[in-house]
C-alpha positions, 0 to 999 in steps of 0.5 A: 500500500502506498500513501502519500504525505503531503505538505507546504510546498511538497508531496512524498510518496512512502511505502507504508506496508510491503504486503510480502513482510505483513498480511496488511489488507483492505476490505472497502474501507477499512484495514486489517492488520493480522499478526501472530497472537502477543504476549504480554511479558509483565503485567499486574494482575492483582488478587481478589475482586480486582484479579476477576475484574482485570484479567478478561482485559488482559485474556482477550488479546495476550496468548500468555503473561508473565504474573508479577508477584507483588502481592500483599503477601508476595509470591516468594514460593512456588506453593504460593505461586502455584497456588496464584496460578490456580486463582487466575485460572478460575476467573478466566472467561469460557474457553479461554485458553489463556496462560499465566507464566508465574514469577517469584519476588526475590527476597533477601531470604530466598534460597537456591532450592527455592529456585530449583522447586520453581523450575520443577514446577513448570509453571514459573518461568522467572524471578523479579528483582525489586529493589526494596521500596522501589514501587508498590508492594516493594517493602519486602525487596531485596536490600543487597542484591550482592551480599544476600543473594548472590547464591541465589543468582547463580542457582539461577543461571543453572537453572535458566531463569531469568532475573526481572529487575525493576531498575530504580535505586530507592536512596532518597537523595537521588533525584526520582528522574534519576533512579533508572540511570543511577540504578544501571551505572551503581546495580546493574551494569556490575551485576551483568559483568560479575555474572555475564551468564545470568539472562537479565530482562530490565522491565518497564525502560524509561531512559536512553541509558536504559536503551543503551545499555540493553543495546551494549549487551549483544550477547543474547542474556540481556532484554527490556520490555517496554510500556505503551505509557513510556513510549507515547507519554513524556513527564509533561503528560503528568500535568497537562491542564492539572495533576493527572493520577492516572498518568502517574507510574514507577518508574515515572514518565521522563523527558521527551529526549528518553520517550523518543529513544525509547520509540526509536529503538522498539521501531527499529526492529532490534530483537532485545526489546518486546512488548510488556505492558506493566498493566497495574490496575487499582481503584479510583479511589487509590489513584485520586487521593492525596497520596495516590498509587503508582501503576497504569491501567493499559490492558483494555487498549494496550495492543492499540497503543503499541499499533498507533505508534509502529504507524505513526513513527516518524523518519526523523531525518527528513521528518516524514511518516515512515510507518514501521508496522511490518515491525510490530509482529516481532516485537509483540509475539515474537522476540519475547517467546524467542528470548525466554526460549518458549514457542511463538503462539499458533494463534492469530489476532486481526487489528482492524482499522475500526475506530472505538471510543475507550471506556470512561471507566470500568466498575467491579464489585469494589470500586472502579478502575480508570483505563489509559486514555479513558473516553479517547478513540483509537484506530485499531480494534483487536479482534481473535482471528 
């Protein structure tokens, strides 16, 4: 498909779409975009009243999702983990063959046999770093990721599991823009080279360092997800026209610098970077307080997000839509299952183009739940081929 751009002066003719890299096709007027079902590879589910209410969002469109385990209490044993599992499945919808791939929090405390129980169980396929008071229901993290859990961290490697790192430091006298860089040069970048064998996913990336840093590790152990919040939304979206809660999450949004590195590497088509929504629902009341929550809701729209932006990148060197959907494929469905060593889903799902209008807002038995860009209208509309 060819469009053309025209500006001031000016027309350029762009080939959007080859037909040979993505079955992209026309019916009247309308568009759909048929790729292999994503993943969702980290995403907060909650428990309770709220777990049923949030896991169709995410069951509708996801063929699996890593579980993060920051509970009240958090998920530290494959028991517990397996017995999580049990309760997601429950609320699944009819015939729905979605798959939750648990984690484990990574406490001080954990042992090596912990890590090899988790193997065993074939249901937990990673562990999660919080440095302790990073984010919510962090205070049970780790307080010194070289002195308490180094044994652990090797038991790993045998074990191949991945270690998920939530990258801030949690010193109050770095500044809160800064915890992600600070936590690379200070944290992570000496974990890497002390143990170059551990596969490392850095979750929910932020920075440019961040980029860089993945990008400076080509090895194949190290990996980043990204969030449709952190690639379209810079820290001014925090305040547009007042405070916004429901733009507020940890790691918090930064400069439009770091928002533009961080579209540019997940448009190019780099395989170190795949799709991780860092869904966090809570209730409105948690969010529109005088000390709200941390976390964005995205689940309901987070495919049509990711879409939006692989269409609308921008070729900045001459400052034309470039577009980069015959990208989208990789990084939703296929570099995730690639780097965790998993088989790519079967199963298809269509993006039509079909304009809907987000929910102000979804009820449940305890409360309600505010969506990303409540009351907005998106182009493309997920559908399960």
């Amino acid at each position: 498909m060819i469009r053309t751009l025209c500006f001031p002066g000016k027309a350029s003719t762009l080939p959007l779409w080859e037909k040979e890299k993505i079955p992209l096709r026309r019916k009247g007027a309308s568009m759909e975009l048929t790729i292999t079902r994503p993943d969702d590879w980290h995403v907060h589910l909650r428990d309770g009243n709220l777990l049923e209410a949030v896991v169709p969002h995410s069951a509708r469109v996801f063929g699996r999702a890593i579980v993060m385990p920051n509970l009240k209490p958090p998920v530290t044993t494959t028991a517990s983990a397996v017995a999580y599992r049990e309760s997601i499945l429950k609320v699944l919808p009819p015939d729905c063959d979605f798959n939750p791939l648990m984690t484990l929090y990574l406490t001080d405390n954990t042992t090596p046999e912990e890590i090899i129980l988790a193997r065993k169980s074939g249901v937990i396929f990673a562990v999660k770093l919080y440095p302790a008071g990073a984010t919510t229901n962090s205070q049970d993290g780790v307080t010194d990721i070289f002195g308490k859990c180094l044994p652990v961290l090797q038991e790993m490697i045998e074990q191949n599991m991945p270690l998920l790192v939530h990258g801030e430091v949690t010193d109050p006298t770095v500044d809160v823009f800064d915890r992600e860089k600070v936590f690379i040069d200070s944290v992570l970048s000496p974990l890497v080279e002390k143990l170059p064998k551990l596969k490392v996913v850095m979750e929910h990336i932020t920075t440019a360092d961040a980029v860089r840093f993945v990008q400076s590790h080509i090895g194949g152990n190290v990996a980043a997800t990204v969030t449709p919040q952190h690639i379209l939304l810079n820290r001014n979206s925090l305040f547009q026209g007042g405070l916004r809660p429901h733009h507020y999450c940890l790691p918090v949004l930064k400069r439009e610098n770091h928002r533009a590195a961080i579209a540019s590497v997940v448009t190019s088509g780099s395989k170190q970077f795949f799709l991780g929504t860092d869904s966090a629902p809570h209730e409105r009341g948690t969010k529109e307080s005088s000390c709200g929550c941390a976390g964005i809701f995205n689940a309901p729209v987070a495919l049509s997000l990711y879409a939006k932006v692989f269409e609308e990148v921008t070729d900045i060197k001459v400052q034309l839509l470039a577009g980069a959907l015959d990208k989208l494929e990789a990084f939703t469905s296929f570099n995730g299952p690639d780097f965790y060593g998993l088989p790519r889903n079967s199963s298809k799902i269509t993006l039509k183009r079909s304009p809907w209008k987000v929910p102000e807002l979804y009820s449940y038995s305890s409360g309600q739940i505010i969506p990303m860009c409540a009351g907005q209208t998106l182009d493309f509309l997920p559908v399960p081929s």
